[in-house]
MIDOSE-1310 file (N, C-alpha, C; in nm, 2 decimals, decimal comma, always signed):
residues 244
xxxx	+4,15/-1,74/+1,77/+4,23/-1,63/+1,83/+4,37/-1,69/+1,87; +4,48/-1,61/+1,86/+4,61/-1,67/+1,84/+4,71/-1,53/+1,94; +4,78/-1,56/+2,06/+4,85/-1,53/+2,10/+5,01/-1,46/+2,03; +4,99/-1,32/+1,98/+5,12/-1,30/+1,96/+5,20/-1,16/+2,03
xxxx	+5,34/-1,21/+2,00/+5,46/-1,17/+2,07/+5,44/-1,01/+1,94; +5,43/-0,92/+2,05/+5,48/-0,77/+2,02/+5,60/-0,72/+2,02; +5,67/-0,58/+1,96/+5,76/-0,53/+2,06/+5,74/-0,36/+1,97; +5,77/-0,29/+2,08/+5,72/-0,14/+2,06/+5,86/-0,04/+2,08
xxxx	+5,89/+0,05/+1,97/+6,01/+0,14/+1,99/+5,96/+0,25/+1,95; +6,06/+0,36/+2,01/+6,05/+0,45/+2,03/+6,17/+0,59/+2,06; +6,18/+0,67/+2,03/+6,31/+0,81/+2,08/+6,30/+0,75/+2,23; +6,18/+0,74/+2,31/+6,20/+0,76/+2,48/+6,17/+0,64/+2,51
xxxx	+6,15/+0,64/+2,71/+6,11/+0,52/+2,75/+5,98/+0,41/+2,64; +6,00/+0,32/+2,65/+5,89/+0,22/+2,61/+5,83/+0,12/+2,71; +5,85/+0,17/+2,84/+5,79/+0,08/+2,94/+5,69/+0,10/+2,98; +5,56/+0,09/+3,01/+5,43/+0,11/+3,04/+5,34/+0,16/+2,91
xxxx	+5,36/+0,12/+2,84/+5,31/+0,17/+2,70/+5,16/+0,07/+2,70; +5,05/+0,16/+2,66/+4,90/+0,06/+2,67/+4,89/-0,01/+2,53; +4,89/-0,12/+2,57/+4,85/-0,20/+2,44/+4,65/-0,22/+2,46; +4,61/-0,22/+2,40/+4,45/-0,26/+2,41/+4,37/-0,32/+2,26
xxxx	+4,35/-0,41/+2,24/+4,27/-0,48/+2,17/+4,12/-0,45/+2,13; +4,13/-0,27/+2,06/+3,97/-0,29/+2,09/+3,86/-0,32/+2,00; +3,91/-0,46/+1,92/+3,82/-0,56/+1,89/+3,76/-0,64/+2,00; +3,85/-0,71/+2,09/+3,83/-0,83/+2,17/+3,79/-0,74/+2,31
xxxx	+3,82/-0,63/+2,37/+3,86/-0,55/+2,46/+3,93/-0,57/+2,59; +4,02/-0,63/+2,59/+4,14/-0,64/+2,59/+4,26/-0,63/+2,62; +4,35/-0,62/+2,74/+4,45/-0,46/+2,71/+4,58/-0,57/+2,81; +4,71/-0,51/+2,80/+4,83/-0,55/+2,85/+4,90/-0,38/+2,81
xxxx	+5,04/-0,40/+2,90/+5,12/-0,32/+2,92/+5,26/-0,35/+2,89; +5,35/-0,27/+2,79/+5,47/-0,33/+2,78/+5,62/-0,35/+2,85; +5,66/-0,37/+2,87/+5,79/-0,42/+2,97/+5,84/-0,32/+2,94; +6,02/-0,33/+3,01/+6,12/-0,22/+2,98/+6,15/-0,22/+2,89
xxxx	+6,13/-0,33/+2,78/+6,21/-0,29/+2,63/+6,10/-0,30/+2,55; +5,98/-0,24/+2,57/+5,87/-0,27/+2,49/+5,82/-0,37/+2,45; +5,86/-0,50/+2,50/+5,77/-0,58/+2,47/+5,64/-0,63/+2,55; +5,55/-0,72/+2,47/+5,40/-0,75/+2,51/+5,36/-0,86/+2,45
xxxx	+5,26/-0,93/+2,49/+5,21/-1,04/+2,42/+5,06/-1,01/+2,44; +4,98/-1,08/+2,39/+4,80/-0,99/+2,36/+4,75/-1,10/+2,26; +4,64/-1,18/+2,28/+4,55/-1,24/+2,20/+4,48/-1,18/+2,08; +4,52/-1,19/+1,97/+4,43/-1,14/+1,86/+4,36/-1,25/+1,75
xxxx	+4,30/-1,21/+1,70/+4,25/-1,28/+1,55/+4,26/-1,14/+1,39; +4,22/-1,23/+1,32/+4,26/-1,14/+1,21/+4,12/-1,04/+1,21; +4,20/-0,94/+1,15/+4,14/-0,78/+1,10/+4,10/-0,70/+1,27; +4,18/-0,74/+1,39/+4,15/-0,68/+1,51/+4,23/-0,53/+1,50
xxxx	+4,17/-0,47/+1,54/+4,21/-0,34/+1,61/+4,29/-0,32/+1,74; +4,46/-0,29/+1,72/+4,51/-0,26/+1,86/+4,54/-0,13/+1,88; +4,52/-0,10/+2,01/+4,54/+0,04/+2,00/+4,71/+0,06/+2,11; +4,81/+0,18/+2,07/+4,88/+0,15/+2,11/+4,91/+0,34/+2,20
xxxx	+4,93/+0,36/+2,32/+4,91/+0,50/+2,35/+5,01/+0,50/+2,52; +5,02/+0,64/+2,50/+5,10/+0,67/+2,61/+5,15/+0,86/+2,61; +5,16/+0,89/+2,74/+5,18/+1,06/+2,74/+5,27/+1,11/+2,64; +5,38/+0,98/+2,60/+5,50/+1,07/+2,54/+5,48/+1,04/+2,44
xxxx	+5,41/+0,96/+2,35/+5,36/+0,90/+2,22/+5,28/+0,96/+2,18; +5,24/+1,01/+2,05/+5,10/+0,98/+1,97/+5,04/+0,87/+1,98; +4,91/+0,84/+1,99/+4,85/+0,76/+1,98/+4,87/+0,65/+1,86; +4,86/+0,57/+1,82/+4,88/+0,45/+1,73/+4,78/+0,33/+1,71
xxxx	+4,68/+0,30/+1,61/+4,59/+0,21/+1,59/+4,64/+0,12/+1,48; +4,68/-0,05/+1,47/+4,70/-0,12/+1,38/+4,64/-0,23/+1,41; +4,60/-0,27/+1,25/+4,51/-0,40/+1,21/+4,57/-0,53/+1,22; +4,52/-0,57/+1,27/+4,64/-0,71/+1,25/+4,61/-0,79/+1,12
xxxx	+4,70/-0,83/+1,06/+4,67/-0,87/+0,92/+4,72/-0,99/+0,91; +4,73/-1,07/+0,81/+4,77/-1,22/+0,79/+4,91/-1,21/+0,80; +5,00/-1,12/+0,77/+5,14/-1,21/+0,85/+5,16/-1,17/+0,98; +5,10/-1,05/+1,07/+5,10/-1,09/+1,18/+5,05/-1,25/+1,27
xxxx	+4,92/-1,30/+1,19/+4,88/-1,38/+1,25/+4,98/-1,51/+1,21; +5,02/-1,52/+1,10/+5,11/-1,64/+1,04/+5,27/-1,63/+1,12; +5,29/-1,52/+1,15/+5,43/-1,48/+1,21/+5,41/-1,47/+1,38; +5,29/-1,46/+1,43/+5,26/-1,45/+1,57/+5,38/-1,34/+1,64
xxxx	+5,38/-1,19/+1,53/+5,44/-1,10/+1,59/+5,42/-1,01/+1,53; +5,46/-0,89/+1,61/+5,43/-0,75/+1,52/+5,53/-0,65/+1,60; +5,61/-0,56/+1,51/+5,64/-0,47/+1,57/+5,65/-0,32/+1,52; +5,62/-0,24/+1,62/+5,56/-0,10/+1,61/+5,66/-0,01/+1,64
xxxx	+5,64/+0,12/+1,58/+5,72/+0,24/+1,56/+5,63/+0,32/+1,59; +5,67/+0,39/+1,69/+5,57/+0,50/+1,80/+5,68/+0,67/+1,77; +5,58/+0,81/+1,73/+5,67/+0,87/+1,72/+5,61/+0,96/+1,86; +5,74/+1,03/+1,88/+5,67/+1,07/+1,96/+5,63/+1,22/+2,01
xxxx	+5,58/+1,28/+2,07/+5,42/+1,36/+2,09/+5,51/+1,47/+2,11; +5,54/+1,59/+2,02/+5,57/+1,72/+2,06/+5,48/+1,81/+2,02; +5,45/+1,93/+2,14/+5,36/+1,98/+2,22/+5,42/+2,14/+2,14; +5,37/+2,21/+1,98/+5,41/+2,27/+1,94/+5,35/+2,47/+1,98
xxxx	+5,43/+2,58/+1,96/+5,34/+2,68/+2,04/+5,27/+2,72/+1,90; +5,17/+2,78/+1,93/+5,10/+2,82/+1,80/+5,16/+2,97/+1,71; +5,21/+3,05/+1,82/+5,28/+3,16/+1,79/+5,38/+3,21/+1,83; +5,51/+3,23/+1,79/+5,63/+3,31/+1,84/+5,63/+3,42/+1,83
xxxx	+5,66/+3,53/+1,95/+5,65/+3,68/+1,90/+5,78/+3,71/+1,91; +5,92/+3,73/+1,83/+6,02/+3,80/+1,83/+6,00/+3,93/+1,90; +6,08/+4,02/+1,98/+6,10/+4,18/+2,04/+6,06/+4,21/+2,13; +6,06/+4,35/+2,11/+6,03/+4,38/+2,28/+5,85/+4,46/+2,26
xxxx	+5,75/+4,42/+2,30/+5,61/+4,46/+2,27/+5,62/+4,52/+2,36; +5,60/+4,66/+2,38/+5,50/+4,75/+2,48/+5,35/+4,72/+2,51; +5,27/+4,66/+2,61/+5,13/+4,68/+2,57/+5,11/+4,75/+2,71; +5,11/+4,82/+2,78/+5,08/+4,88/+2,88/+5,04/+4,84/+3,02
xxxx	+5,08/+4,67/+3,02/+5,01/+4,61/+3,12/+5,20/+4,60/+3,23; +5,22/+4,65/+3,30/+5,34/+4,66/+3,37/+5,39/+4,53/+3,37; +5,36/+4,45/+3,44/+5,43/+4,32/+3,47/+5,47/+4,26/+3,31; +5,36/+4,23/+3,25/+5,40/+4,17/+3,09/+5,49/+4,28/+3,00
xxxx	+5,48/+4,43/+3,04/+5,60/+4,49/+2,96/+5,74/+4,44/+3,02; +5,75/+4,44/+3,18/+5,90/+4,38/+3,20/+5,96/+4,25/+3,18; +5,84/+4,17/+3,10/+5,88/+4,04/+3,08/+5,94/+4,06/+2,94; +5,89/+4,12/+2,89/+5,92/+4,17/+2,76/+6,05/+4,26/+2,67
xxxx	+6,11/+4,28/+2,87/+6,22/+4,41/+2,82/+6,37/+4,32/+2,82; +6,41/+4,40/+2,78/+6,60/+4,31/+2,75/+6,64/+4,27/+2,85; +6,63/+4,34/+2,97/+6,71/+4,29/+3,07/+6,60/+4,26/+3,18; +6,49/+4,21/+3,12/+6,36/+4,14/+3,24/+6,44/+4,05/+3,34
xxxx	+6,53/+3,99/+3,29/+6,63/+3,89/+3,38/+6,67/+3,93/+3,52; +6,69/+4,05/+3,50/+6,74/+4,14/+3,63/+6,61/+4,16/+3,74; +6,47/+4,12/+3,66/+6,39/+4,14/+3,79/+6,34/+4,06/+3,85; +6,27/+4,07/+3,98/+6,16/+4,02/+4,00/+6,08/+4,03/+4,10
xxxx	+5,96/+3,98/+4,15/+5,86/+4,02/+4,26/+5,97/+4,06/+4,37; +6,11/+4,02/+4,41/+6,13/+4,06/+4,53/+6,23/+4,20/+4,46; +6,27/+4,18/+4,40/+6,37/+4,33/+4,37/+6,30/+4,46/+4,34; +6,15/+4,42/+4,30/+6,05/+4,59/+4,30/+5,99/+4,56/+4,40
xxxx	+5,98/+4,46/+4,54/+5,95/+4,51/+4,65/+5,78/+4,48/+4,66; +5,73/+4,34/+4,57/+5,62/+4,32/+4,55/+5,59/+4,18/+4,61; +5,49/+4,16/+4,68/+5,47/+3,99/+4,70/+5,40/+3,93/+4,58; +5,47/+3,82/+4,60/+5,42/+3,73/+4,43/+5,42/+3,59/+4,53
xxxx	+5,36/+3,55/+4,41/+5,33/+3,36/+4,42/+5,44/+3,30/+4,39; +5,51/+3,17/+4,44/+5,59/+3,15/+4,34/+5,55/+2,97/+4,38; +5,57/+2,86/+4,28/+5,54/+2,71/+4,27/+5,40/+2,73/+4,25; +5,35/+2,61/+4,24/+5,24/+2,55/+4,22/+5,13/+2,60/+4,31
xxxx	+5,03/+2,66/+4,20/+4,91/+2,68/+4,29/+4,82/+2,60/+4,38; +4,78/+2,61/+4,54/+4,69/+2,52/+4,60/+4,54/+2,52/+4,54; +4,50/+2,44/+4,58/+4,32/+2,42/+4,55/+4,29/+2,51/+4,69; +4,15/+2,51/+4,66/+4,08/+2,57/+4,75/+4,09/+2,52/+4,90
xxxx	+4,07/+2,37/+4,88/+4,08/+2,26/+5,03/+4,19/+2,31/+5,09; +4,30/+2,28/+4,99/+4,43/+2,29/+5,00/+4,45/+2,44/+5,06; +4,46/+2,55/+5,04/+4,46/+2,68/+5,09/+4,39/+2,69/+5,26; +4,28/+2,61/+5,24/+4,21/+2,63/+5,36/+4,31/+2,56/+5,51
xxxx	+4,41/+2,44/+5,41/+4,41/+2,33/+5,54/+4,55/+2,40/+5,56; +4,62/+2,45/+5,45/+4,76/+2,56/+5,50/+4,68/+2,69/+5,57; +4,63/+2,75/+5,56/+4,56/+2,87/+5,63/+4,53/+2,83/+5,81; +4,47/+2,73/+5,81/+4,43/+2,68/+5,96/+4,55/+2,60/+5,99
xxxx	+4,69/+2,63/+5,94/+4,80/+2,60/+6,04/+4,91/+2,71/+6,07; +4,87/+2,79/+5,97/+4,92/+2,91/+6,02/+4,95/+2,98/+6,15; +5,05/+3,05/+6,19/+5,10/+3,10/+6,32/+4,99/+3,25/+6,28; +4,91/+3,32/+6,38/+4,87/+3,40/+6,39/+4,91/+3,49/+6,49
xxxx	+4,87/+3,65/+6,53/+4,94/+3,74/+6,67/+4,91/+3,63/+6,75; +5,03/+3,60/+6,86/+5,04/+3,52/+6,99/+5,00/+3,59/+7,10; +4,90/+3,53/+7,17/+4,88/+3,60/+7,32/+4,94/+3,52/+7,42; +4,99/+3,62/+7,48/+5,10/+3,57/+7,59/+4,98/+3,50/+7,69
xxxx	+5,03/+3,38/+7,77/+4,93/+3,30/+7,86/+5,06/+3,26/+7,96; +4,98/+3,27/+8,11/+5,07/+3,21/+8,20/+5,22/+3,30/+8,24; +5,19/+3,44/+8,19/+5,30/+3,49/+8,25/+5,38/+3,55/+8,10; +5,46/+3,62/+8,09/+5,58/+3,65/+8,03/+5,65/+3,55/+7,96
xxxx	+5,64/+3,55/+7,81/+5,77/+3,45/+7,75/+5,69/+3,31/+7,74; +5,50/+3,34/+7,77/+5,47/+3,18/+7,76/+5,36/+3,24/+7,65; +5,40/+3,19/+7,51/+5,29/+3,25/+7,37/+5,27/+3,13/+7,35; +5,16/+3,13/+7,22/+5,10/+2,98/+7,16/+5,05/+3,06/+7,01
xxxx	+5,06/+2,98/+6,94/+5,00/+3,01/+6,80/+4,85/+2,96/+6,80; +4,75/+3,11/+6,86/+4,63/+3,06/+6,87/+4,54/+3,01/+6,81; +4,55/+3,08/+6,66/+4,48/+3,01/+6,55/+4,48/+2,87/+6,52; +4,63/+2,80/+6,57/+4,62/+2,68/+6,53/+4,60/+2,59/+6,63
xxxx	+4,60/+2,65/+6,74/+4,57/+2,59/+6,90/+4,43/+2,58/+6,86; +4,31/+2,67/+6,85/+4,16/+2,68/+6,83/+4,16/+2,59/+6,74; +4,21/+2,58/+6,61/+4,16/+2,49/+6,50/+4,16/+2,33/+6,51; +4,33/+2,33/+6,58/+4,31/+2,16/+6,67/+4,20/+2,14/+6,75
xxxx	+4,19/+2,25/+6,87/+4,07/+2,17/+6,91/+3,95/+2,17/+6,86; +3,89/+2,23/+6,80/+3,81/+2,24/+6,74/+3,77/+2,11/+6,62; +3,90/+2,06/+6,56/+3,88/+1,93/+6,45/+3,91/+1,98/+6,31; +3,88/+2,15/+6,32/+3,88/+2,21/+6,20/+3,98/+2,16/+6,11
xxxx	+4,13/+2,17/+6,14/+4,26/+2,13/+6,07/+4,26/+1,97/+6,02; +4,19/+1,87/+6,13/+4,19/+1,74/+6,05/+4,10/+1,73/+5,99; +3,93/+1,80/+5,95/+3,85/+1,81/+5,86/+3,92/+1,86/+5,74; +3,97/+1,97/+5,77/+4,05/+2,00/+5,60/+4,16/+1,96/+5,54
xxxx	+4,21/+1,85/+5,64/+4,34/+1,77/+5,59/+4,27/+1,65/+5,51; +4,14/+1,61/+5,58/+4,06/+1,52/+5,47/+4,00/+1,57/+5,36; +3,95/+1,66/+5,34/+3,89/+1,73/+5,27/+3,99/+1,74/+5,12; +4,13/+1,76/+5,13/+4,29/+1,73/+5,08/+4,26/+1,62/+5,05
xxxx	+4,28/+1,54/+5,11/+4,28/+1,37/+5,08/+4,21/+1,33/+5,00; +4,10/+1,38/+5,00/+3,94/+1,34/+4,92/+3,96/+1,40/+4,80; +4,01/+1,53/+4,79/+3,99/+1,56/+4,67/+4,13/+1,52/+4,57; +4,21/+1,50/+4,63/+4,34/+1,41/+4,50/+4,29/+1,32/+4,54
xxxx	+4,20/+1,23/+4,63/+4,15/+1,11/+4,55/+4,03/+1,05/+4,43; +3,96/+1,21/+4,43/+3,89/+1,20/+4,31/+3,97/+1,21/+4,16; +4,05/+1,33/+4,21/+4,14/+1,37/+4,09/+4,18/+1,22/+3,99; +4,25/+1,15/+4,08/+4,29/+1,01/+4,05/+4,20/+0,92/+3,97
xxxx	+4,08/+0,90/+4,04/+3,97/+0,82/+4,04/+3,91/+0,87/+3,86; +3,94/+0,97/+3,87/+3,89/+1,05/+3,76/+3,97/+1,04/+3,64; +4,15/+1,01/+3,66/+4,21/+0,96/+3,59/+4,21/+0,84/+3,51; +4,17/+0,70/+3,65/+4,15/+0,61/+3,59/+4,09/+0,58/+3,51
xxxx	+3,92/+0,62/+3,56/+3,86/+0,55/+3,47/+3,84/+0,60/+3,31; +3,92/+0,74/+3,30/+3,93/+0,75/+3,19/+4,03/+0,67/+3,14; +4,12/+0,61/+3,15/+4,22/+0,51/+3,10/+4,15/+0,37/+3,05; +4,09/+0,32/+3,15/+4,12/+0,16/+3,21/+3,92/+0,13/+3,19
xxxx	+3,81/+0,25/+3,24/+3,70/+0,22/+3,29/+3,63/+0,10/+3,18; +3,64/+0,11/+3,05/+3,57/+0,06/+2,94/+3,67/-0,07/+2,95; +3,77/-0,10/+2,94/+3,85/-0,24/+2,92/+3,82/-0,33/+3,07; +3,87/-0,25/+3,18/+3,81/-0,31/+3,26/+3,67/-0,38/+3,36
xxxx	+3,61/-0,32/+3,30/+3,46/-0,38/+3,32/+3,40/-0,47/+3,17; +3,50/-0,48/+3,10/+3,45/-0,58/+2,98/+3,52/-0,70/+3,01; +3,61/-0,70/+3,16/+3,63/-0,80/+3,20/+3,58/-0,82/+3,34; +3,55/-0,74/+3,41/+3,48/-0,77/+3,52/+3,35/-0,71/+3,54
xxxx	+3,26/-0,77/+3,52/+3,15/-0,74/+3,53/+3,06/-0,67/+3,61; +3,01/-0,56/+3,62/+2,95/-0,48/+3,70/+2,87/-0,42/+3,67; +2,74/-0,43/+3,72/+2,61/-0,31/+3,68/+2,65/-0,23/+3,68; +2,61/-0,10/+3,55/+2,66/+0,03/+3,58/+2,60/+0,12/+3,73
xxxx	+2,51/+0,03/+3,80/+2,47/+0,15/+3,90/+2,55/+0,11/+3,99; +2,64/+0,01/+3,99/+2,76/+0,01/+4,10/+2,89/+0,07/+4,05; +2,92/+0,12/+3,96/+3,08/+0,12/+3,93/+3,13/+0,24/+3,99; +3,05/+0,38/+3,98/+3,10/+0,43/+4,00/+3,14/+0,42/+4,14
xxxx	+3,05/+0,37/+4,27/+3,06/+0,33/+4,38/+3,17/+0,25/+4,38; +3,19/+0,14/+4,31/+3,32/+0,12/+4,29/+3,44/+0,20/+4,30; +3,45/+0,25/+4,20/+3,59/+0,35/+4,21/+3,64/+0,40/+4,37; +3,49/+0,51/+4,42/+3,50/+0,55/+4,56/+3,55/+0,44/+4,66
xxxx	+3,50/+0,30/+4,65/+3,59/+0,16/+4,74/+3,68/+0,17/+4,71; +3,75/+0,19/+4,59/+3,87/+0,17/+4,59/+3,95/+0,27/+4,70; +3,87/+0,42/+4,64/+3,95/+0,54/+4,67/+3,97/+0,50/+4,82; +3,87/+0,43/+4,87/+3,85/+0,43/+5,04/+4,00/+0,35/+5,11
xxxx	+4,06/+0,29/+5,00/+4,15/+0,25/+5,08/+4,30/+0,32/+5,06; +4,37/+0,28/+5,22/+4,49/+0,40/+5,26/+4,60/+0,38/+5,15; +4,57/+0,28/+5,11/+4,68/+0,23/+4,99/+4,66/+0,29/+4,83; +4,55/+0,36/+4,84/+4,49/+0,38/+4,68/+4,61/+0,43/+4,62
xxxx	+4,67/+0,57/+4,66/+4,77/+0,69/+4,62/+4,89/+0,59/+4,57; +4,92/+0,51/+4,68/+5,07/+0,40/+4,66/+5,05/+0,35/+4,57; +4,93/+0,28/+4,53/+4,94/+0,20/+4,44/+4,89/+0,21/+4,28; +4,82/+0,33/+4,30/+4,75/+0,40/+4,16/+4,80/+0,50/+4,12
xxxx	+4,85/+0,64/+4,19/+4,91/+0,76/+4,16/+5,03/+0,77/+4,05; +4,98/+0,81/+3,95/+5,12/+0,85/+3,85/+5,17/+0,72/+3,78; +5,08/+0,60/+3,80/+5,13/+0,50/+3,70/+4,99/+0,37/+3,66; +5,02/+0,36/+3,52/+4,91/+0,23/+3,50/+4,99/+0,09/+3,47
xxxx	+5,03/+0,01/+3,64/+5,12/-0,10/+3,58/+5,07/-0,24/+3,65; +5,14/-0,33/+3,67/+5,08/-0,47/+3,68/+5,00/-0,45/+3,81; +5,08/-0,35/+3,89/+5,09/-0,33/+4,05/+4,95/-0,28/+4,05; +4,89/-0,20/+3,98/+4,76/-0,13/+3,94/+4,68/-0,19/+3,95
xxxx	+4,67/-0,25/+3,84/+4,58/-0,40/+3,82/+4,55/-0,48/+3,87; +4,70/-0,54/+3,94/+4,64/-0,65/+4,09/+4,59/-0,58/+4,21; +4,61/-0,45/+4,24/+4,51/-0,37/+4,33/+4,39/-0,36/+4,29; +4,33/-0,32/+4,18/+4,21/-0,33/+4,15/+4,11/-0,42/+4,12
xxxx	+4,21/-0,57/+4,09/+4,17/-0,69/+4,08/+4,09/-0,73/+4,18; +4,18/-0,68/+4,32/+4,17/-0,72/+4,41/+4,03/-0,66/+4,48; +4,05/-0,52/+4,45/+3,97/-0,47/+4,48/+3,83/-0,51/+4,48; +3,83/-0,52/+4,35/+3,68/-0,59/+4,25/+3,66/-0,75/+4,36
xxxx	+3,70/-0,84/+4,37/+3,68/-0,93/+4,46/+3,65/-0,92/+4,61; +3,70/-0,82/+4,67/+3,65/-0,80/+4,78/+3,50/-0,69/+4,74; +3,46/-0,61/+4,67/+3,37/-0,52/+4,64/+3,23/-0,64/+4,60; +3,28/-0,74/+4,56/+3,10/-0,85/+4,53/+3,14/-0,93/+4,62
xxxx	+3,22/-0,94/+4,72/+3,22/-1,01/+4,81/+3,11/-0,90/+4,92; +3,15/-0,78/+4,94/+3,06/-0,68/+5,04/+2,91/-0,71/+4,97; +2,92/-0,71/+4,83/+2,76/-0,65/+4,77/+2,70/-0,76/+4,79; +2,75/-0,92/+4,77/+2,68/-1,05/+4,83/+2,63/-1,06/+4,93
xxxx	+2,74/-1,04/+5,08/+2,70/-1,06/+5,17/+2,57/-0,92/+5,26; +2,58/-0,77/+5,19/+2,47/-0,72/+5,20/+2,33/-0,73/+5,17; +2,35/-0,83/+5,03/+2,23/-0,87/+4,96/+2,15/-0,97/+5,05; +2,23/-1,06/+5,14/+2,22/-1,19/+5,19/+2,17/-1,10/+5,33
C-alpha cells in the first residue's frame, strides 16, 4: 500500500470534499484547493462526495500507483424540476389561483387581510417552548399599572419553559446525530472499534456534550474528527472503569 497525493476540481468550493477508500475503509478530507493524500494499493475503490457534487467512484490503476497521484474532475449536482407549467391555470383553489395570476406580485397574506406563516416552520418541541413564552391577558397585581405576563410567570415556575427548551436541544441533537452517522458511522468504527450494542450509546455521549452543536453542526472537518476521536477515548475510558 502506497500513499498518494490527490487533487480534486470543480465549478464550486472544493474544500471539505470526502475522500474514502472503500476498499481499505478509509477516509480523509480535502483542503481549500482540493487537495488530499490517502493510502491506496492497486484496483482500490475511492469514493469521492459532497452536497454540491455528484457522487464520484475511481479505481486506482497502475499509473496512479507508479505516479503516486491522481486527479479528479467533480461535476457538479443540479437539482432539475420535473415540470414547467407556462400561464395562467385556473384550478379553483383561491390561494394557488392568485399565485397563478399576472399580477400575483401585488399580493399577499397581509394585503387581503389574512394571517399567514411566513420563514421556517417550528417542530412540535419547538412550538411548544415559543408557546410557553408567550405574553398572554395580564392581570393587574398590587394595585394599578402593576401587570405580569402570567402564562410565562406560571410556566417559569412551574419548570415547564426549561423542560421544553431541552426537549429543543434534544431534538436537533438527534437530528445531527442522525446526520453523522449517516456520513462517517461505517468508516469510523472500521477504525475504532466498538461492539455494535454500544455505538449507538455512543453517538448519545457524544450528543451529551455542550460542545457537540460547535463542533459537529453543518460541517464534516478535522475539527469533527478530533472531537469524536476524543470522544471515543474518553467513552472506553467510562465503559472500563464501569466494567472494573
Amino acid at each position: 500500500m502506497v500513499s498518494i497525493v490527490g487533487e480534486v476540481r470543480g465549478a464550486d468550493d472544493v474544500e471539505n470534499i470526502h475522500v474514502i477508500n472503500k476498499t481499505s475503509k478509509t477516509y480523509t478530507i480535502t483542503d481549500k484547493n482540493g487537495g488530499f493524500t490517502i493510502p491506496v494499493k492497486l484496483n482500490d475503490t475511492l469514493q469521492f462526495s459532497s452536497i454540491q457534487y455528484n457522487h464520484l467512484e475511481v479505481i486506482i490503476d497502475k499509473y496512479a500507483i507508479s505516479n503516486k497521484a491522481i486527479r479528479v474532475d467533480l461535476e457538479e449536482l443540479i437539482n432539475a424540476l420535473d415540470e414547467v407549467i407556462v400561464g395562467n391555470i385556473l384550478t379553483g383553489n383561491l390561494m394557488l389561483d392568485m399565485e397563478n395570476a399576472t399580477d400575483a406580485d401585488g399580493y399577499n397574506f397581509y394585503t387581503v387581510g389574512i394571517a399567514g406563516l411566513t420563514g421556517k416552520m417550528r417542530t412540535k418541541e419547538e412550538e411548544r417552548y415559543y408557546q410557553s413564552k408567550q405574553f398572554k391577558p395580564s392581570i393587574a397585581l398590587g394595585g394599578a399599572g402593576a401587570s405580569f405576563p402570567v402564562n410565562s410567570v406560571i410556566n417559569g415556575l412551574t419548570g415547564k419553559t426549561k423542560m421544553l427548551k431541552k426537549y429543543v436541544r434534544m431534538q436537533h441533537n438527534d437530528n445531527l446525530v442522525s446526520e453523522i452517522r449517516d456520513q462517517i458511522s461505517v468508516v469510523f468504527f472500521s477504525e475504532h472499534p466498538l461492539d455494535e450494542d454500544y455505538r449507538m450509546d455512543f453517538w448519545y455521549f457524544c450528543a451529551d456534550d455542550p460542545s457537540f452543536q460547535t463542533h459537529c453542526k453543518g460541517k464534516m472537518d478535522d475539527e469533527t474528527i478530533v472531537f469524536l476521536n476524543n470522544k471515543y477515548i474518553e467513552y472506553l475510558r467510562n465503559i472500563n472503569s464501569t466494567s472494573n
